[in-house]
C-alpha positions in Angstrom: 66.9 56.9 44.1 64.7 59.0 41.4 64.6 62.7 42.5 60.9 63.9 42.6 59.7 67.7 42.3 57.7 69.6 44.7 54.2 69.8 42.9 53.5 73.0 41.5 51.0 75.6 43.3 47.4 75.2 42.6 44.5 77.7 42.2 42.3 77.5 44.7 39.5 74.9 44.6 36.1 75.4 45.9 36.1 74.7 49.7 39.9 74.9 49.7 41.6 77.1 52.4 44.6 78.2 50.1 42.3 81.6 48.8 41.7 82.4 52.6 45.3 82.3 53.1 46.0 83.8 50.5 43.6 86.7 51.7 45.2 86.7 55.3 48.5 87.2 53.9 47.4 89.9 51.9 45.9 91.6 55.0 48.9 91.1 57.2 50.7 92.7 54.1 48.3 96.0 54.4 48.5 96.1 58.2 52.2 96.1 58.4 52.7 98.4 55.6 50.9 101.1 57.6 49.4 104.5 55.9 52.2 103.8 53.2 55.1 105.1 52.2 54.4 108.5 51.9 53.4 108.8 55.7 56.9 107.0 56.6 58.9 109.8 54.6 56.9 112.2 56.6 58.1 110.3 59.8 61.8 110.2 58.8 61.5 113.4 57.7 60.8 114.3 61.5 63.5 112.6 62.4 61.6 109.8 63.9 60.9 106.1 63.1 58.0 104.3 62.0 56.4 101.6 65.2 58.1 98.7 63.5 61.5 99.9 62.9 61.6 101.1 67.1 60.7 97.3 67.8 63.0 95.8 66.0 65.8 98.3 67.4 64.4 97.0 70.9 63.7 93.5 70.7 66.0 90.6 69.3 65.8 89.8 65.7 62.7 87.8 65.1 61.3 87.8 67.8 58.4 89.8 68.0 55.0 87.9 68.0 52.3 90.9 67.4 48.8 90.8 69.2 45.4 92.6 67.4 47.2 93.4 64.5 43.7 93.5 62.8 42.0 95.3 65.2 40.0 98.1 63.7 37.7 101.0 65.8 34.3 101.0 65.3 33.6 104.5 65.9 31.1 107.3 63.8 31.0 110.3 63.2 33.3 113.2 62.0 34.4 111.1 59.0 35.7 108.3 61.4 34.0 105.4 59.9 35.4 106.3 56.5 39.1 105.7 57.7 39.4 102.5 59.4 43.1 101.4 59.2 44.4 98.1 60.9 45.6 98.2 64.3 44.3 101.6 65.2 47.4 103.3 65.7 49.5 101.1 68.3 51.3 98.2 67.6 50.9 95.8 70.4 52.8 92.0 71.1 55.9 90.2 72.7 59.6 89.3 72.0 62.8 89.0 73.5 65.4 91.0 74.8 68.6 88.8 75.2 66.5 86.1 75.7 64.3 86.8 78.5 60.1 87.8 77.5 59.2 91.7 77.0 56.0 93.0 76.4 55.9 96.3 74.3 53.1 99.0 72.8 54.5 101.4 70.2 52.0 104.5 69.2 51.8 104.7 65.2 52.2 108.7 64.2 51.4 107.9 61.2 47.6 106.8 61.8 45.5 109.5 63.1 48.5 111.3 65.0 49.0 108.4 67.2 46.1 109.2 69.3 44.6 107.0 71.6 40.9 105.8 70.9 38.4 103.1 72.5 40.3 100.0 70.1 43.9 101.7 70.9 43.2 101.7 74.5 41.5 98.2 74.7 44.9 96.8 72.7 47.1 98.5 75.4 45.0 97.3 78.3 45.4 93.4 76.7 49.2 93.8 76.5 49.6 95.4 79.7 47.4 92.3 81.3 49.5 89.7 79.5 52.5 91.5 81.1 51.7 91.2 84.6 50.5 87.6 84.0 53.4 86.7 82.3 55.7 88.9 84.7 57.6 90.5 82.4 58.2 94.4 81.6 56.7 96.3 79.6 58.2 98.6 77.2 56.3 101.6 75.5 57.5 103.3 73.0 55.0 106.7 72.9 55.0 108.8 69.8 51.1 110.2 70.4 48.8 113.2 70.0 46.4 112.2 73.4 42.9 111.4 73.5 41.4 111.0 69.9 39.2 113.7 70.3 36.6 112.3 67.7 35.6 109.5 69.8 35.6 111.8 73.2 34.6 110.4 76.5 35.7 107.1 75.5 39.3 107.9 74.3 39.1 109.4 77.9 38.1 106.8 79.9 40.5 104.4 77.8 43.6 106.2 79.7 42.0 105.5 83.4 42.4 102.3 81.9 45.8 102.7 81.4 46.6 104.5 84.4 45.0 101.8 86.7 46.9 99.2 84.9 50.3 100.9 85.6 49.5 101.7 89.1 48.7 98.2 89.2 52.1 97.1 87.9 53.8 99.2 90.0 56.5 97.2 91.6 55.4 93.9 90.2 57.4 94.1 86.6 59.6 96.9 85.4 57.6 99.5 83.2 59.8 101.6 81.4 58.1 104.8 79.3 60.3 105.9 76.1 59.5 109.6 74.2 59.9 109.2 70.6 57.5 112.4 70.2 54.7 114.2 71.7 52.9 113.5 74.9 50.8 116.4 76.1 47.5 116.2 78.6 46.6 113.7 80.7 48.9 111.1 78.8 52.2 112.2 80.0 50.5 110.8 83.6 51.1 107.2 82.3 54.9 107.4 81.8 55.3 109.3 85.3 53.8 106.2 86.6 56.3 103.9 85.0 59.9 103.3 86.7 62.2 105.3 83.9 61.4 107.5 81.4 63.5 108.0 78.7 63.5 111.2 76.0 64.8 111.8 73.0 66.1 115.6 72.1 64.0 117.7 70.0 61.7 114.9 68.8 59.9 114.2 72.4 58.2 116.3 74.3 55.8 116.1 77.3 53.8 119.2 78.7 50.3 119.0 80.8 49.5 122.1 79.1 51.4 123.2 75.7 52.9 126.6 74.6 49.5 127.9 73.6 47.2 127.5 76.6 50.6 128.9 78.6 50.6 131.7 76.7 46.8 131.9 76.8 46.8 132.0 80.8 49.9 133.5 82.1 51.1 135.3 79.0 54.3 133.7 78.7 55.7 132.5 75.6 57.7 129.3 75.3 58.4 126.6 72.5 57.6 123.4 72.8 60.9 121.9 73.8 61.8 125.1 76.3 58.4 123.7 78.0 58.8 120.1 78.2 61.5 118.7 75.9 64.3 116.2 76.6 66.8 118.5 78.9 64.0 120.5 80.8 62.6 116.8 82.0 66.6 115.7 82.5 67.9 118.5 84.5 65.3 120.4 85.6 61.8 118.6 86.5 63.2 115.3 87.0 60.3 113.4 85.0 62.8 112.2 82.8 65.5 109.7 83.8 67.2 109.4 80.6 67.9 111.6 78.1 69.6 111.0 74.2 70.4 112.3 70.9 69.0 110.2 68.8 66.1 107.0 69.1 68.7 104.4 68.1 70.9 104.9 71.1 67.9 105.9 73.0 66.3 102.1 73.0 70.0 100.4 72.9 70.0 101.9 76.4 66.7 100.9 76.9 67.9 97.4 76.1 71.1 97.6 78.9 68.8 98.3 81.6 66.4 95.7 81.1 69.9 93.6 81.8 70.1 95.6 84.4 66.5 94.2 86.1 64.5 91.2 87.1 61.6 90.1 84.8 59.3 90.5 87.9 59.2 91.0 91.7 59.5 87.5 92.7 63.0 87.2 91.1 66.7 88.2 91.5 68.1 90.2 88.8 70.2 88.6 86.4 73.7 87.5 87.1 76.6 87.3 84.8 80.3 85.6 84.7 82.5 88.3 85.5 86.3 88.2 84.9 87.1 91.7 87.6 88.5 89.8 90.3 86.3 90.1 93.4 89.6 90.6 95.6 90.9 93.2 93.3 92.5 95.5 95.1 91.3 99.6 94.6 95.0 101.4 95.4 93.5 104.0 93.5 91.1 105.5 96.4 93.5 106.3 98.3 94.7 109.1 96.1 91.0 109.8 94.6 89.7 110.7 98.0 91.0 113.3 99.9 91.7 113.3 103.8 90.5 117.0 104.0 86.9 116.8 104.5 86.5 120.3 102.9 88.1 119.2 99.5 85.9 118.1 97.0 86.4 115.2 94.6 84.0 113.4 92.2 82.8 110.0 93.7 81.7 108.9 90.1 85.3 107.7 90.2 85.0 106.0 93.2 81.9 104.3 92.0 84.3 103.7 88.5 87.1 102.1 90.6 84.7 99.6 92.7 82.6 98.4 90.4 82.9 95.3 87.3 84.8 96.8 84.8 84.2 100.2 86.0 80.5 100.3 84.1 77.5 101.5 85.6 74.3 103.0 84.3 73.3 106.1 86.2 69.9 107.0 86.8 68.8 110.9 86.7 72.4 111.7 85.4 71.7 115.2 85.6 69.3 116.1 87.6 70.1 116.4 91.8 73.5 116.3 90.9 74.7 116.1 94.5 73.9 112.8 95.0 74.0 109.5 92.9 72.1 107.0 92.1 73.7 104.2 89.4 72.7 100.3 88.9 75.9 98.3 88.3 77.6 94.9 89.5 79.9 93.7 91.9 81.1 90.5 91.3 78.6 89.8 88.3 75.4 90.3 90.8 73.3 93.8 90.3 73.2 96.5 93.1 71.9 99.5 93.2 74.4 102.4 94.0 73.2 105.5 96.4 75.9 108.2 96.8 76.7 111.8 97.9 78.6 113.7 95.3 80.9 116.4 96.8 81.8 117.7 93.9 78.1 119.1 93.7 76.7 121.7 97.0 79.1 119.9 98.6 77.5 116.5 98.8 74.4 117.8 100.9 70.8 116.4 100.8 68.5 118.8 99.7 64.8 118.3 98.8 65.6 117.2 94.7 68.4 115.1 95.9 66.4 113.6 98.9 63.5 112.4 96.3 65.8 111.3 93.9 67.5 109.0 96.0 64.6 108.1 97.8 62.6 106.6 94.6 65.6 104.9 93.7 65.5 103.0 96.8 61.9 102.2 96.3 62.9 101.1 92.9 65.9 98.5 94.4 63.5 97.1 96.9 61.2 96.4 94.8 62.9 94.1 92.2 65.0 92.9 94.9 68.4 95.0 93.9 70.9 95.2 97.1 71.4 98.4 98.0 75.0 100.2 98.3 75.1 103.7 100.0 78.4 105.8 99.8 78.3 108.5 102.6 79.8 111.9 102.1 77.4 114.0 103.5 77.6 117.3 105.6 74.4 118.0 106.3 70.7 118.9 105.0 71.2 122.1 103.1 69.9 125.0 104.9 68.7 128.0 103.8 65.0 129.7 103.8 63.8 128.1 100.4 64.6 124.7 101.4 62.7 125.2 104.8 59.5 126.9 102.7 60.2 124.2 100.0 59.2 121.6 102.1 63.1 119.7 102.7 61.6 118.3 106.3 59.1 116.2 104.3 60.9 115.7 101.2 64.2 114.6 103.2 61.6 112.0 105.2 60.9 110.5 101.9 64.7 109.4 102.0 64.3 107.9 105.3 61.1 106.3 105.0 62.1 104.5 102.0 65.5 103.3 103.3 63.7 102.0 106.8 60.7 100.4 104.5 63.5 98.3 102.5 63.9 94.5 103.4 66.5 94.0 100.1 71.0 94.1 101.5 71.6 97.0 102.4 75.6 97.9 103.0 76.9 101.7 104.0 80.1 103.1 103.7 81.1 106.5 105.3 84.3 107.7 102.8 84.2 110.3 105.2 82.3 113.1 106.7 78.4 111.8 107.8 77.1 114.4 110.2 74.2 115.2 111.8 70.1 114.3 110.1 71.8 113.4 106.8 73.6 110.4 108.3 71.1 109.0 109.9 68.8 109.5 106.7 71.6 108.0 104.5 70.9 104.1 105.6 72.9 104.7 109.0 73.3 101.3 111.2 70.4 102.5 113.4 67.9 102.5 110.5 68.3 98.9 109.6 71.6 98.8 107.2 72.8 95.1 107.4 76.4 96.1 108.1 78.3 99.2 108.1 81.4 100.1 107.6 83.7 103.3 107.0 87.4 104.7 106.3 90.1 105.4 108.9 89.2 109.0 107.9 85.8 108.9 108.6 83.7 111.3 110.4 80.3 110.5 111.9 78.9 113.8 114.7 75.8 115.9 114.9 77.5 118.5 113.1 81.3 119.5 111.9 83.8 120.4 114.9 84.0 124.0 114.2 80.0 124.3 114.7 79.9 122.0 117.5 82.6 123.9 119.0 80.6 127.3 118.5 77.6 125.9 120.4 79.4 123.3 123.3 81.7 126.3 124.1 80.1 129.5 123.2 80.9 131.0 127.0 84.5 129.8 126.9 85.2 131.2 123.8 83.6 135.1 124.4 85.1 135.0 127.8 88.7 134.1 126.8 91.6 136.5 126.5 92.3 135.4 123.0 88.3 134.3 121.5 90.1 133.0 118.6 92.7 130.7 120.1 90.2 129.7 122.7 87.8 128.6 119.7 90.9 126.6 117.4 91.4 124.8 120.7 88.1 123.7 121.6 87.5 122.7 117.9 90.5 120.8 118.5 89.4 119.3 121.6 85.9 118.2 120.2 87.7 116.4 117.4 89.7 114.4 119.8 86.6 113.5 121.9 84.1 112.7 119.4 85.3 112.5 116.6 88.1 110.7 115.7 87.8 107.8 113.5 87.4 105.0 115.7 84.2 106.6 117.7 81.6 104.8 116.3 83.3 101.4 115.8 84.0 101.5 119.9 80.2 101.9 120.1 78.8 99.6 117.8 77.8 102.1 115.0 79.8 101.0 112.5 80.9 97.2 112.1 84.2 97.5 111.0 86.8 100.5 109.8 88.6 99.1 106.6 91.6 100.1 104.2 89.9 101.9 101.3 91.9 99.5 98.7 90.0 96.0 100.4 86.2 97.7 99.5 85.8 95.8 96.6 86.4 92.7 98.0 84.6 93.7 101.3 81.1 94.8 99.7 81.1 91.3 97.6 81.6 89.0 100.6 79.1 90.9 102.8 76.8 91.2 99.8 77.3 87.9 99.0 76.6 86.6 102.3 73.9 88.4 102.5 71.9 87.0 99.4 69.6 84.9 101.3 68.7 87.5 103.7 64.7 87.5 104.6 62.9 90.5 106.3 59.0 90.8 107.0 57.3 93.8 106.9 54.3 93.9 109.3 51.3 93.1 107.9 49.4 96.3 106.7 47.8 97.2 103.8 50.1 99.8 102.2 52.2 102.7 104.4 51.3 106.3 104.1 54.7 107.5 103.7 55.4 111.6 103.5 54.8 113.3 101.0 
């Protein structure tokens, strides 16, 4: 057969197309590019990537389908309509993260600082639309300077926009906010609406008001990153969940949470094959926990030992300290993980702790996450700031959101659960599916020694020997109320198990539970405590 040769290209004719295209291509060329190379060297220079390069960290090769790339403002004024670059600053569209649709928005530094005008707003509105109709998340990725101040009232009343559209969201797709530089003002109120925020160290920052009007008002002097960096938001404030060196490992995590969560509210999270034996025994708790209730150990390994592989992704790492929250598997399926941590105060709730916990919760039942709770937990902590603080209404958070939630719910008391703080901590009589604990479990009002103090007060001052009086007292409370087996005789907790079966037990009751319906009366929305 004769071989034939693709015709050469020709110029365009009158009425042809190929000069259009040409044009388009040309256009595309100028949009992509950006303010040009210089600009970029002045964002790696910062430490800091360009839009394009973070979207191609977070989405899979090739597969990002961009939306208004040739959108342009149409604003006057202030030298405005002399500088109309192509997509205004944001770089809006769709792709894929390991398969499964995600919607993202990624601020441009490089074009007027990143700051949000009329066309930037109206580009993140679309997205954030398509989103929800799609049901997928959405991903920012927020490297901006705030309101375009040029174009005033209307850069303004593009982030109401915004901020109705995540409120919106909330609960119906995963939003997830990443810091890859300066969010100051009223901006920094869209990523505390989203489900996680993510930082990066000394590139992100977020700040109602920076260092300047500070110092202005109060007269206190402060850097930007000692007022709202990375660490401030991951151990101190709480507004950040996440917190990383560097953007590439920042969105890598980004992208093992979204595997982590469903694409929308109306569907499971994803499961995966999983080659950790659901029966596997855990020998190891035996020796990681200690009997003695007043010995700490770190439940982190617990957490390590009971879960796939021993990985989990912890949310608020370091902030609240005393109590955990994690997303992991069991058995290839997704739960969330709520637990005390006696290695910090102890293990108690307090008023950070009791919030932390209690959004997580809110998190799980709203993408339909079963819910794991590991009890360790001595009490509320008490003192006069925690009172003045507010921990009554705080802690009620907690409960609230545990009683509101219709996802499984399974408890296990490792050992101590006394007093409020049981109860609180998705307790049988709160609506916890099942319930089960250790042989060395725990579960009273308070510890024996106070109980003692208070049952027996009269015994104890009226005895020859106060002190012998008191050890035995303590001894018989212990005996009466709270041995191991108190609650199970009762009905409180379904069954007492051997620590080394947990595994094996959570994925069977889990799994069992997996078609599990639950109403909610019919209401328009609670008013739970703030």
């Amino acid at each position: 057969m004769a071989m034939t040769t693709a015709p050469a290209p020709t110029a365009a004719r009158p009425g042809d197309l190929r000069g259009h295209v040409a044009e388009l291509h040309g256009i595309r060329a100028q949009a992509v590019a950006g303010p040009g190379e210089k600009a970029t060297a002045a964002q790696h220079a910062r430490g800091k990537l360009a839009p394009r390069e973070r979207i191609g960290l977070l989405l899979d090769a090739g597969s990002f389908n961009e939306v208004g790339q040739l959108r342009r403002h149409r604003a006057t004024g202030f030298g405005l309509e002399a500088k109309k670059p192509y997509t205004d600053g944001v770089v809006t569209g769709w792709g894929t993260v390991e398969g499964r649709t995600v919607f993202v928005y990624a601020h441009d530094f490089r074009i007027f600082g990143g700051a949000l005008g009329e066309a930037h707003a109206t580009k993140i509105h679309k997205i954030m639309d398509m989103a929800v109709a799609a049901g997928a998340p959405l991903v920012s990725l927020n490297d901006g300077a705030g309101a375009r101040i040029q174009e005033g009232v209307s850069a303004l009343a593009g982030y109401g926009g915004i901020f109705q559209r995540n409120t919106r969201a909330s609960g119906v797709i995963p939003q997830i906010s990443v810091m890859l530089g300066p969010c100051a003002g009223g901006a920094a109120y869209s990523p505390a609406l989203t489900d996680f925020v993510f930082m990066v160290r000394e590139t992100s920052q977020m700040f109602i008001t920076g260092p300047d009007v500070v110092k202005a008002v109060t007269g206190e002097e402060i850097t930007q990153n000692g007022l709202g960096g990375a660490d401030v938001h991951a151990e101190t404030s709480g507004v950040a969940h996440f917190a990383y060196d560097d953007e590439e490992t920042c969105i890598h995590e980004v992208r093992y949470l979204l595997s982590m969560l469903p694409q929308n509210n109306r569907e499971s999270p994803p499961a995966v094959h999983c080659t950790d034996a659901a029966g596997r025994r855990c020998d190891a708790l035996l020796d990681l926990v200690p009997a003695d209730g007043n010995r700490p150990y770190d439940m982190a390994r617990v957490i390590e030992e009971l879960v796939d592989d021993g990985d989990y992704l912890e949310v608020h790492e370091r902030w609240a300290r005393n109590i955990i929250c994690a997303l992991a598997r069991l058995d290839g399926q997704v739960v969330g993980i709520v637990a005390n941590q006696p290695q910090s105060l102890a293990g108690v709730l307090d008023i950070e702790a009791s919030e932390k916990a209690a959004r997580f919760v809110q998190l799980c039942d709203a993408f339909n996450i079963p819910i794991v709770t590991l009890l360790d937990v001595p009490g509320f902590l008490p003192g006069v700031d925690q009172e003045h603080g507010g921990i009554i209404r705080h802690g009620a958070k907690l409960l609230y959101a545990y009683c509101n939630a219709t996802v499984p719910r399974v408890s296990l008391i490792l050992r101590k659960a006394y007093g409020g703080a049981y109860i609180v901590m998705d307790s049988q009589s709160i609506g916890a599916d099942l319930t089960y604990a250790w042989p060395a479990n725990e579960i009273a009002v308070m510890g024996a020694e106070g109980a003692a103090n208070v049952i027996f007060r009269r015994q104890i001052a009226e005895a020859e020997d106060p002190e012998a009086m008191r050890v035995r007292m303590v001894k018989e409370y212990k005996a009466e109320l709270m041995h191991p087996y108190y609650a199970a005789e009762r009905g409180l907790v379904d069954d007492v198990i051997d620590p080394a079966e947990t595994r094996g037990v959570l994925i069977r009751s889990l799994a069992m539970l997996r078609t599990k319906h639950a109403d909610l009366p019919s209401r328009k929305h609670g008013n739970p405590p703030q």
